[in-house]
N, C-alpha and C positions, 0 to 999 in steps of 0.2 A: 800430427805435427804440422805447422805454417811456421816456414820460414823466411828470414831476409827482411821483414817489416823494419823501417830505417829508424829505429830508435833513438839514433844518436841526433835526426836532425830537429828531434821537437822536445818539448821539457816533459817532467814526468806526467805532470797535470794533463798534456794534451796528448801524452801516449796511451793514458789513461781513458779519455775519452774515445778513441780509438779502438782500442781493446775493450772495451765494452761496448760500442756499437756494432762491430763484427761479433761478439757474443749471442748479442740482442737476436741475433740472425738463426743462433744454434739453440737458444733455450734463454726462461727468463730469470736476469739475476736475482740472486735469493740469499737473504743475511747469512753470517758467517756466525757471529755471537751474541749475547745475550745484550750487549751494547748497542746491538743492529749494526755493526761495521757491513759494507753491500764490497768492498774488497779491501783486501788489505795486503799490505808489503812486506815481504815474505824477505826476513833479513836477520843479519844478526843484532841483535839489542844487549849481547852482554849480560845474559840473564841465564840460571842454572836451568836445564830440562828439568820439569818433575812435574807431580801432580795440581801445582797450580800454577803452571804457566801453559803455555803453547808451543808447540817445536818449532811454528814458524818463527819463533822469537828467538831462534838459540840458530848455534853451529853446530849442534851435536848431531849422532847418526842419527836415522829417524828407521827404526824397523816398519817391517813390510805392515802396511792398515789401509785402511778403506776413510774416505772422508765424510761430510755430513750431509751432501744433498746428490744427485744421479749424476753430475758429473765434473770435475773441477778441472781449473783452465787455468795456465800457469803462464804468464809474456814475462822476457829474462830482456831488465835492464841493465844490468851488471852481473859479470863474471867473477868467482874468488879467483884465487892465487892459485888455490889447489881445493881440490877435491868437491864435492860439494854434485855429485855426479844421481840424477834422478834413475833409478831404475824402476823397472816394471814386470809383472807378474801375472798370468791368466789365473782368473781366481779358478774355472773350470776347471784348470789343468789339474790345479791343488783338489778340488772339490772327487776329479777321478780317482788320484792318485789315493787318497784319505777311500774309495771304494777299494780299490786294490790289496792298498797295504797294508791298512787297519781300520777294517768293516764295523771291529771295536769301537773306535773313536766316533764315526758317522755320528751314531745315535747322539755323542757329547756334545758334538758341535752343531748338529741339529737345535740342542734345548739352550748353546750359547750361553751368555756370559751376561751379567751384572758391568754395568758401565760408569765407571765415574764421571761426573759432568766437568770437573776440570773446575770449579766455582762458574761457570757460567750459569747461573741462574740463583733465583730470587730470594730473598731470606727468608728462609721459613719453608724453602721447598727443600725436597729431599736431592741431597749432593748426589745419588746416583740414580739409574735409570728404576722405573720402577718393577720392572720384571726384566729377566734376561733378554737378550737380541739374540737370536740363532745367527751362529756363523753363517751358514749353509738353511735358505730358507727358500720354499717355491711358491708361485705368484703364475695364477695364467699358465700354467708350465712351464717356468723361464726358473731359473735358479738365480739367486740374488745374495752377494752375501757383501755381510758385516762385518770387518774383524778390527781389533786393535790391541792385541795384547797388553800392554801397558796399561790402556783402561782399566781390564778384566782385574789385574792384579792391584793397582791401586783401589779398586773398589773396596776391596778387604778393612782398608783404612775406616771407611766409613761402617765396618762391623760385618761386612758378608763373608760368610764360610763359604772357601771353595772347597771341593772333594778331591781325592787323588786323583782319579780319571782325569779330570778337566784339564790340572798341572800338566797331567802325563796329554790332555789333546794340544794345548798352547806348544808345549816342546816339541811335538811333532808338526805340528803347523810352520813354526819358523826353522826346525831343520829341513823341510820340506822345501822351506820358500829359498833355503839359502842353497841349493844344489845349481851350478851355474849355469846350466841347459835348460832352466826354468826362467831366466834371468835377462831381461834385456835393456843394458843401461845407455842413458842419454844424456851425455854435455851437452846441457843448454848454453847456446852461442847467444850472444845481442842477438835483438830481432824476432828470439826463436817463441812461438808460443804452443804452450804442448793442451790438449785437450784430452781428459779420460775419464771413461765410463767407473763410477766406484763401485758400481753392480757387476762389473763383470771384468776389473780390472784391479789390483793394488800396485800399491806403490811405496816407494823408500826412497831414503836418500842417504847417501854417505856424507862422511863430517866433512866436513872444510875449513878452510883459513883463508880471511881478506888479508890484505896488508893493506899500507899507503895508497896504491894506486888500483888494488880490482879489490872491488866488494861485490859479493853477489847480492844481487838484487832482484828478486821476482814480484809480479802483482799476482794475485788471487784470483779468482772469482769462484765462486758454488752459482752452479747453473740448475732448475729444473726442467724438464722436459715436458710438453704437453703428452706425450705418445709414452711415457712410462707407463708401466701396468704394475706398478708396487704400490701396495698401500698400507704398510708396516711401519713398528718403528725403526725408526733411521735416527743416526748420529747429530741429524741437522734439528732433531726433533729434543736432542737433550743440550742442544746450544743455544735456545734461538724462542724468542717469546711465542713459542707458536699454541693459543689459547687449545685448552681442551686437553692436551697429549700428553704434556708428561703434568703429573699432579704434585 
């Protein structure tokens, strides 16, 4: 987290400039959608959550999931009214716990999940990913994971059977994430810009409301990292024209 950056005294165009040259510094920006958006504003638009919109477009809750590229990077130009509060999760923590409590489940979330693409991508390709993404996947010896519930279950739409087990690992993954010693939430203040690893970090957010006078307002970015040692597929890879990967 960097905070106090003076948001209020420049327009969004030139906070924007800003917040991506201090980026530039961490890792190189990397499209978001199948549009090539390089960031985008993270706000309410008035639009239902579901399988073919985006959360950032809505106010609703957004359960605990991982993003599309190694790390995303959030600068808050606007506050809501209420709610609207970022929290965070050690995927680790989840990854031991799932050893501990149910050694059962490991194997499930090991062979992962079937992904919907959300419509980002091209007609005539296939709307989900083409093989499952493992929750829980190793690289180098480093553990890396991928989660989004929500994905997993709307892919069904598009014809994929899930198994009992998987139900039964998705329920334990999110009563897992929802224990509050697991949990650490952040109001984002003006100024504030939050940066997190999606390899080794999730994230959520609780619902909110603007009125008249606070609207929350965040910029995006998906950053990649030269020093990553993953080379799987990732979520950025089922949003994003990146030739060769998803067919």
């Amino acid at each position: 987290m960097i905070g106090g950056f003076p948001v209020d005294r420049y327009s969004r165009d030139e906070n924007l400039i800003a917040y991506a040259g201090l980026s530039a510094h961490i890792g190189r920006i990397v499209d978001q959608s199948y549009a090539g958006a390089m960031i985008v504003d993270v706000k309410d638009q008035g639009v239902e959550y579901n399988a073919l919109t985006r959360g950032y477009n809505t106010s609703a809750r957004l359960l605990f999931h991982t993003d599309g590229a190694c790390l995303t990077g959030l600068m808050c130009l606007g506050v809501p009214a209420e709610g609207g509060l970022s929290v965070l999760a050690s995927s680790g923590t989840v990854h031991n716990l799932v050893l501990v409590e149910r050694p059962d489940l490991h194997a499930v979330l090991r062979c992962g999940f079937h992904h919907h693409r959300r419509g980002e991508h091209a007609p005539g390709e296939m709307p989900i990913s083409p093989e499952p993404i493992p929750v829980f996947a190793y690289c180098d010896g480093l553990m890396h994971c991928t989660y989004d519930r929500n994905q997993a279950l709307w892919a069904q739409e598009a014809g994929v059977v899930m198994a009992p087990e998987q139900f039964e690992a998705l329920a334990y993954m999110d009563a897992a994430l929802s224990r509050p010693e697991l949990q650490l939430h952040m109001g984002l203040q003006l100024g504030d810009i939050q940066y997190a690893n999606n390899f080794t970090v999730l994230h959520a957010r609780t619902a909110y409301r603007d009125d008249a006078r606070r609207q929350r307002h965040l910029l995006r970015i998906w950053l990649e990292t030269a020093h990553s040692r993953w080379h799987g597929l990732t979520m950025r890879d089922l949003y994003t024209r990146r030739v060769g990967t998803v067919a």
